[in-house]
C-alpha positions as CSV (number, residue, x, y, z in Angstrom):
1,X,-44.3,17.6,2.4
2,X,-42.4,18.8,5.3
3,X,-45.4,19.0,7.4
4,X,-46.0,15.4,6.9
5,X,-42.3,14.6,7.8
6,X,-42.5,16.4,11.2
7,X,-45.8,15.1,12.3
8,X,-44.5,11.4,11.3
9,X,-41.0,12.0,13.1
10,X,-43.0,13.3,16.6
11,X,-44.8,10.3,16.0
12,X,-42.1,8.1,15.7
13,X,-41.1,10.3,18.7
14,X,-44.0,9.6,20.8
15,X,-43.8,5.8,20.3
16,X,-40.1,5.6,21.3
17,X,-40.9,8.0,24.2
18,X,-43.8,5.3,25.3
19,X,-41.7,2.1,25.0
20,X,-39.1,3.8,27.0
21,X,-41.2,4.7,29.4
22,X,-42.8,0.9,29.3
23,X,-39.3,-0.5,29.9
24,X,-38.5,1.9,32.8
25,X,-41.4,0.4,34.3
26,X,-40.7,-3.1,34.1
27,X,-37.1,-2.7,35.5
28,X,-38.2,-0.8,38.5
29,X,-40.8,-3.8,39.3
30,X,-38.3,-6.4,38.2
31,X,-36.2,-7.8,40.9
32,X,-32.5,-7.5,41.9
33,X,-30.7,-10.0,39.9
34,X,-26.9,-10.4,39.6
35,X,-25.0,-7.0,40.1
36,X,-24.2,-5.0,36.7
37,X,-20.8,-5.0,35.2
38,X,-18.8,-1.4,36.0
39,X,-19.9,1.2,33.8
40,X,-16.0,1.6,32.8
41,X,-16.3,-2.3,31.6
42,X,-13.5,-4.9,31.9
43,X,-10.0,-3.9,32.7
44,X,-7.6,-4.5,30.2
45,X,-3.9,-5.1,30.2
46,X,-2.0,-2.3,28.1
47,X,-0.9,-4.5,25.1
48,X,3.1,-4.7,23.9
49,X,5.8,-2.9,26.3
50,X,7.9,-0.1,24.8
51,X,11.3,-2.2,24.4
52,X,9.5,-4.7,22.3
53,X,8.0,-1.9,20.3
54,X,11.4,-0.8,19.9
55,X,13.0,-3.9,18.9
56,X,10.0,-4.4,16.4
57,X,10.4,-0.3,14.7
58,X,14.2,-1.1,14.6
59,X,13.2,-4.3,12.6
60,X,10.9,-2.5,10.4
61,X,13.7,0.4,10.4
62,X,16.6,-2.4,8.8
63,X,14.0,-4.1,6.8
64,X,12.9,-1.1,5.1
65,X,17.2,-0.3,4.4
66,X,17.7,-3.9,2.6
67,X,14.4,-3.3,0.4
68,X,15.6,-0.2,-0.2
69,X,19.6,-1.7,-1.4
70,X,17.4,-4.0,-3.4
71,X,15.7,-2.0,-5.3
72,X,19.0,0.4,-5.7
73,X,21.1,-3.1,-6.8
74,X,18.1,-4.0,-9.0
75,X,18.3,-0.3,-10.6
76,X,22.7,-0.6,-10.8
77,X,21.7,-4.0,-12.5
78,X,19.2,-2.7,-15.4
79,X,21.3,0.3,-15.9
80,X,24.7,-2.3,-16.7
81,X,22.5,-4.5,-18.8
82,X,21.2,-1.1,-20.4
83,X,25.1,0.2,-21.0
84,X,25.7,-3.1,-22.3
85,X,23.3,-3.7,-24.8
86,X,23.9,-0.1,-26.2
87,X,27.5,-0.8,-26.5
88,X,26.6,-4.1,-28.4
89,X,24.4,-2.4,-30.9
90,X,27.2,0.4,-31.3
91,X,30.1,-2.1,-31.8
92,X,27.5,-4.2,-34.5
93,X,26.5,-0.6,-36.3
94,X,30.6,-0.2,-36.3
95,X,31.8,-3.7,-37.5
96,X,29.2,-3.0,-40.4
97,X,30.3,0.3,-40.9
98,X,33.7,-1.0,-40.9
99,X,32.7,-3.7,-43.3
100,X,30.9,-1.6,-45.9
101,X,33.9,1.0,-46.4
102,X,35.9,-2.6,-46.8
103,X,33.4,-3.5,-49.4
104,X,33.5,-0.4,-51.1
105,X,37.3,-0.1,-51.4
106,X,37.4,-3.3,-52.9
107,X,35.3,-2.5,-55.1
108,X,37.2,0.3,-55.8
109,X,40.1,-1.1,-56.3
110,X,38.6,-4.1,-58.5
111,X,36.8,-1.0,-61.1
112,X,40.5,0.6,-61.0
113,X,42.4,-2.8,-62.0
114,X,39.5,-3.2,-65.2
């Protein structure tokens, strides 16, 4: 099995090695045409400048801050609704508390007087 690999990959090799070969040919008959771009290709313009990439990480810098208070309002926020829904349910469990002893004394107080 590996056998047959390598002889098909120096096979594969020898084609590639041919049509090379066939091209090479046909550019060095071929005439001059227009001259070739540089090797190094087009010259580009260095994109941004450092005070604008300043200004825009400052930007990111006090964007990032007010997410940040946001989130930490959003938190004070639950945690006061939190605190006030516990103090709710304990001033309810105490009114009924309250209530029943109420209750019960009067009842008390209505078995003493029979």
């Amino acid at each position: 099995v590996i056998l047959a690999a390598l002889v098909a990959s120096s096979r594969v090799a020898a084609l590639a090695l041919q049509e090379l070969s066939n091209i090479n040919a046909t550019a060095a008959a071929a005439p001059a045409g227009p001259p070739a771009p540089p090797a190094g290709g087009a010259q580009i313009a260095p994109f941004g400048k450092e005070d604008t990439a300043k200004e825009l990480q400052s930007h990111a810098a006090r964007t990032q801050d007010t997410l940040v208070d946001a989130v930490e309002n959003a938190e004070v926020a639950e945690i006061k609704r939190s605190v006030f829904r516990a103090l709710t349910r304990l001033r309810a469990a105490e009114i009924k508390e309250f209530d029943t002893i109420a209750r019960l004394e009067t009842q008390a107080i209505d078995e003493y007087n029979d």
